[in-house]
SEMAR-465013 format. One record per residue (C-alpha): x, y, z; residue in three letters; residue number from 0. Coordinates in nm, 3 decimals, padded with zeros to 5 digits, always signed. Example, Ala and Ser with C-alpha at 12.3 -4.5 7.8 and 13.67 -1.06 7.14 Angstrom:
residues 2
- east; north; up; lumdo; pakol
- +01.230; -00.450; +00.780; ALA; 0
- +01.367; -00.106; +00.714; SER; 1
end
This chain:
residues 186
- east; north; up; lumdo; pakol
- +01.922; +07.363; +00.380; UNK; 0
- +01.734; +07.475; +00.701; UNK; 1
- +01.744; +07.136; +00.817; UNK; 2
- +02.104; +07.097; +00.765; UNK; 3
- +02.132; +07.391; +00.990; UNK; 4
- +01.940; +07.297; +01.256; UNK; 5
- +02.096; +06.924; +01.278; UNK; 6
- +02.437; +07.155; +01.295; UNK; 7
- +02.356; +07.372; +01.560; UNK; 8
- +02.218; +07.084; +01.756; UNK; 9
- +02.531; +06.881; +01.692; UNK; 10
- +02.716; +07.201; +01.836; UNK; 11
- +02.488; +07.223; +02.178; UNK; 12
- +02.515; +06.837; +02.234; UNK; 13
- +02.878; +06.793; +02.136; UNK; 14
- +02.978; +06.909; +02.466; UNK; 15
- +02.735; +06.790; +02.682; UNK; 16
- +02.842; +06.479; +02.609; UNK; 17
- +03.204; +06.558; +02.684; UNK; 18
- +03.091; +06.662; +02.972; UNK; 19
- +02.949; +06.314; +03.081; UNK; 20
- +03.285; +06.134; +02.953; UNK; 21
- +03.478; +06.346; +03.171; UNK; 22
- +03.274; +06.339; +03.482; UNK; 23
- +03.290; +05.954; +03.435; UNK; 24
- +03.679; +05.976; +03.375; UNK; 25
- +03.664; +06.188; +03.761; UNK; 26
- +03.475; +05.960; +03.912; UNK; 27
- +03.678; +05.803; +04.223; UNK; 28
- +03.685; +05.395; +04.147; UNK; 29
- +03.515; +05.137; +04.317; UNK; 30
- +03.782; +04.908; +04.375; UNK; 31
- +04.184; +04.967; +04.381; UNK; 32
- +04.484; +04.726; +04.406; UNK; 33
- +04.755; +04.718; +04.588; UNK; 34
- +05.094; +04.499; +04.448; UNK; 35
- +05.237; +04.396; +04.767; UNK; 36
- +05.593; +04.149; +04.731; UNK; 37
- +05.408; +03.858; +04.785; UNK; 38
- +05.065; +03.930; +04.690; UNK; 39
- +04.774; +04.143; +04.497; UNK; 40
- +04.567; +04.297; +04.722; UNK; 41
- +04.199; +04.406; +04.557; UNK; 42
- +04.017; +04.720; +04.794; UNK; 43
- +03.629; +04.695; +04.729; UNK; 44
- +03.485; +05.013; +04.798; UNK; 45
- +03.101; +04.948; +04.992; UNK; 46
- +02.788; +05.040; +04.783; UNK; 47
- +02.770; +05.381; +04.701; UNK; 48
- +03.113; +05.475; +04.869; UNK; 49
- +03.435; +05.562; +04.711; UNK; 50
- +03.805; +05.610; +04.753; UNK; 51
- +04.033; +05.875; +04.770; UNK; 52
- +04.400; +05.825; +04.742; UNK; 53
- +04.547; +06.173; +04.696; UNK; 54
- +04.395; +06.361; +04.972; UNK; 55
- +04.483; +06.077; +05.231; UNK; 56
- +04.818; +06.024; +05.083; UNK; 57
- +04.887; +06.383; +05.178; UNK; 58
- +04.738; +06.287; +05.593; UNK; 59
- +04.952; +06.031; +05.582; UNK; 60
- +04.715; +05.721; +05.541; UNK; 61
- +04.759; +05.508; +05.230; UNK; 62
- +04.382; +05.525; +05.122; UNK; 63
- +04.083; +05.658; +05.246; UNK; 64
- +03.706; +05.546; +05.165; UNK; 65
- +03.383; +05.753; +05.248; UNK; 66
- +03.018; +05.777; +05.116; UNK; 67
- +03.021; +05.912; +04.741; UNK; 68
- +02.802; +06.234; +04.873; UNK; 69
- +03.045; +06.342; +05.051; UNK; 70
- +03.401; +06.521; +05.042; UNK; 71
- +03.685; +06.400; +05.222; UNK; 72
- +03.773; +06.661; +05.459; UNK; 73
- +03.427; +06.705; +05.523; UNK; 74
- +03.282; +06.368; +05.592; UNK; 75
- +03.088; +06.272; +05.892; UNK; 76
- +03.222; +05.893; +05.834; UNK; 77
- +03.586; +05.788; +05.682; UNK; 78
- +03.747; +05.477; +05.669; UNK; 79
- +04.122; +05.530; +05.676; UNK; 80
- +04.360; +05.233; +05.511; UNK; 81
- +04.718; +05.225; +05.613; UNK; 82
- +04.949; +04.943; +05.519; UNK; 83
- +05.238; +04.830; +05.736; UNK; 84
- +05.531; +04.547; +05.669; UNK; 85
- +05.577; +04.327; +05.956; UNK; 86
- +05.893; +04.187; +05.927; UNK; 87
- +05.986; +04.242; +06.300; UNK; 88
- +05.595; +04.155; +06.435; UNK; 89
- +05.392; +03.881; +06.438; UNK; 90
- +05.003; +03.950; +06.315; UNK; 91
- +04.895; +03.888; +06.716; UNK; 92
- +05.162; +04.150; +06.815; UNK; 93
- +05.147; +04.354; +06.558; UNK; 94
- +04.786; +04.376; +06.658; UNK; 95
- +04.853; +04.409; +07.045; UNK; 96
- +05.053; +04.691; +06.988; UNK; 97
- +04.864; +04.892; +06.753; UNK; 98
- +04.564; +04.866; +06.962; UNK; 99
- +04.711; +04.981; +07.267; UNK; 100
- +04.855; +05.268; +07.090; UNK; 101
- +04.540; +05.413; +07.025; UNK; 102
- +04.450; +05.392; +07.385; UNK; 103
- +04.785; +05.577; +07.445; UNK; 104
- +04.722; +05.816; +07.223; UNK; 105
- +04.376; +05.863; +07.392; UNK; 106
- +04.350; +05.758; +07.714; UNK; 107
- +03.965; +05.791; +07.692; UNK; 108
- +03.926; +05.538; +07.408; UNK; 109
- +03.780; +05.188; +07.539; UNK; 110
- +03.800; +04.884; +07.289; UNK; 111
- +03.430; +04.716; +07.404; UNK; 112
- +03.373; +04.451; +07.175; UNK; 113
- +03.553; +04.226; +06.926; UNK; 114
- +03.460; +04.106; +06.630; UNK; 115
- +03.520; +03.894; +06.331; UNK; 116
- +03.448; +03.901; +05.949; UNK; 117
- +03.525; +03.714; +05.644; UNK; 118
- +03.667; +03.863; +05.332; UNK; 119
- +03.611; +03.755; +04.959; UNK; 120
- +03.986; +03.507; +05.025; UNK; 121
- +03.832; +03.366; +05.292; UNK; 122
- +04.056; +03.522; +05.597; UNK; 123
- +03.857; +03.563; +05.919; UNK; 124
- +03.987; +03.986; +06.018; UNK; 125
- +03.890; +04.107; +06.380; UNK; 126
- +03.827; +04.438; +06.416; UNK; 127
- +03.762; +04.615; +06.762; UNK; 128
- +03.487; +04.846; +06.870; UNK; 129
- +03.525; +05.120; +07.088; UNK; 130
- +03.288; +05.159; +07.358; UNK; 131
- +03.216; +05.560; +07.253; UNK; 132
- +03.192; +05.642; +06.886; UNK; 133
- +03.140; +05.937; +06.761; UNK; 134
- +03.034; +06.060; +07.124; UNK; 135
- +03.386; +06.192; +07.327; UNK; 136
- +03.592; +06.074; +07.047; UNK; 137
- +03.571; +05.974; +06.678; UNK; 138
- +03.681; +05.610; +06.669; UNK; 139
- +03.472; +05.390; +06.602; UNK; 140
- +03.631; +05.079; +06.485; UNK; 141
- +03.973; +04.914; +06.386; UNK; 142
- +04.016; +04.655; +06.192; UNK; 143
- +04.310; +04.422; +06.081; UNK; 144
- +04.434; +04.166; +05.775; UNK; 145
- +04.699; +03.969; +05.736; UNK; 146
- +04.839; +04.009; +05.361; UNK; 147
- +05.200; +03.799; +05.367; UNK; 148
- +05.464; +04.033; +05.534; UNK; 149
- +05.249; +04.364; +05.559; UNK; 150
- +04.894; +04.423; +05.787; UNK; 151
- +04.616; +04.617; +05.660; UNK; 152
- +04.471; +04.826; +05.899; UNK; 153
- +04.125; +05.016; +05.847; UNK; 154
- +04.001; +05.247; +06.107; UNK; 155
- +03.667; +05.398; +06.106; UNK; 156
- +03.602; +05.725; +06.256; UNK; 157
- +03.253; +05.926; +06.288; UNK; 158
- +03.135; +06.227; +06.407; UNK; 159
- +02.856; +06.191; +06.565; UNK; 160
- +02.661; +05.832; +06.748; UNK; 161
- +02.377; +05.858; +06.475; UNK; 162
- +02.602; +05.772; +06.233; UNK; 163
- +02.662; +05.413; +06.393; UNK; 164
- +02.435; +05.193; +06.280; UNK; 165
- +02.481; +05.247; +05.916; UNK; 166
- +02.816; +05.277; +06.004; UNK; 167
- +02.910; +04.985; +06.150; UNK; 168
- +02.760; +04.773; +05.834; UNK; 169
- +02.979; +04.991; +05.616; UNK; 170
- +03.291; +04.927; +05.768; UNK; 171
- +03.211; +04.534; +05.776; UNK; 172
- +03.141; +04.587; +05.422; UNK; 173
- +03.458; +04.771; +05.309; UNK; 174
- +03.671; +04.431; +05.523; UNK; 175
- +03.472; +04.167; +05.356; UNK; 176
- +03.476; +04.334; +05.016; UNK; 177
- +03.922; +04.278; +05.089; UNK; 178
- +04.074; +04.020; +04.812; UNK; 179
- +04.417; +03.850; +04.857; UNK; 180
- +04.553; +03.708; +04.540; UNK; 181
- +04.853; +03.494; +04.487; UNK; 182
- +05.086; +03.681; +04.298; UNK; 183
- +05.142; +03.547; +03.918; UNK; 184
- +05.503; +03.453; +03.804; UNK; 185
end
């Protein structure tokens, strides 16, 4: 009978630990989300050991936003914002001219330095730009764009500080080539 008791009582302590662990799994933010555009299924990959947050960057404005999993996102020293614009009036080169030249409008500080390309998991060649200053008199760091049918994807990196960069700049090459364009199913 004192056994019985014992295996009770430590069915009782346990029970909710385990809970616990279900639920903190069921919280965790994904690493991967999709996106059902008109023409196509667009599958985010998240890089390693970062995740997304929709409802906090929903509320700024930006469609998604993707940071490193130890930190929060209004307190991260790096942040990918996602935004996702129909072109039906642009072409992807304009679209792309005049996006990056509002930045510099917005900021006339902000120098685009370098271009560069990367290939996603479908294939597509993206550019992104650097800017010539991140993290040191502004937070920019990079901006990045893909074609997806009639809508652009456009990431933008900021960071808070130039020791971030390095590690940085992989990430956000990461997070593009991790992009998947799927044909739609009928």
């Amino acid at each position: 009978m004192k056994l019985f008791a014992i295996i009770f009582i430590a069915c009782l302590i346990l029970l909710p630990c385990h809970n616990f662990a279900q639920d903190n799994e069921k919280n965790q933010a994904p690493d991967y989300i999709y996106y059902e555009s008109e023409e196509y299924l667009c599958k985010f990959n998240a890089p390693e050991n970062w995740k997304f947050d929709l409802d906090n960057a929903q509320l700024d404005d930006y469609s998604a936003a993707l940071f490193p999993d130890t930190n929060e996102y209004y307190n991260s020293n790096v942040i990918i914002y996602i935004w996702i614009f129909g072109t039906k009036d642009y072409s992807y080169q304009k679209f792309v001219t005049a996006d990056s030249i509002s930045y510099i409008k917005e900021n006339p500080k902000i120098v685009f330095k370098k271009t560069d390309s990367v290939l996603t998991e479908s294939d597509q060649s993206v550019i992104y730009y650097e800017t010539a200053d991140p993290g040191g008199e502004y937070d920019l760091a990079f901006v990045g764009y893909i074609p997806a049918g009639n809508e652009i994807i456009v990431y933008e990196m900021n960071i808070t500080d130039r020791l971030y960069y390095p590690d940085a700049h992989h990430k956000f090459r990461e997070a593009l080539a991790g992009f998947l364009l799927l044909e739609k199913e009928e």
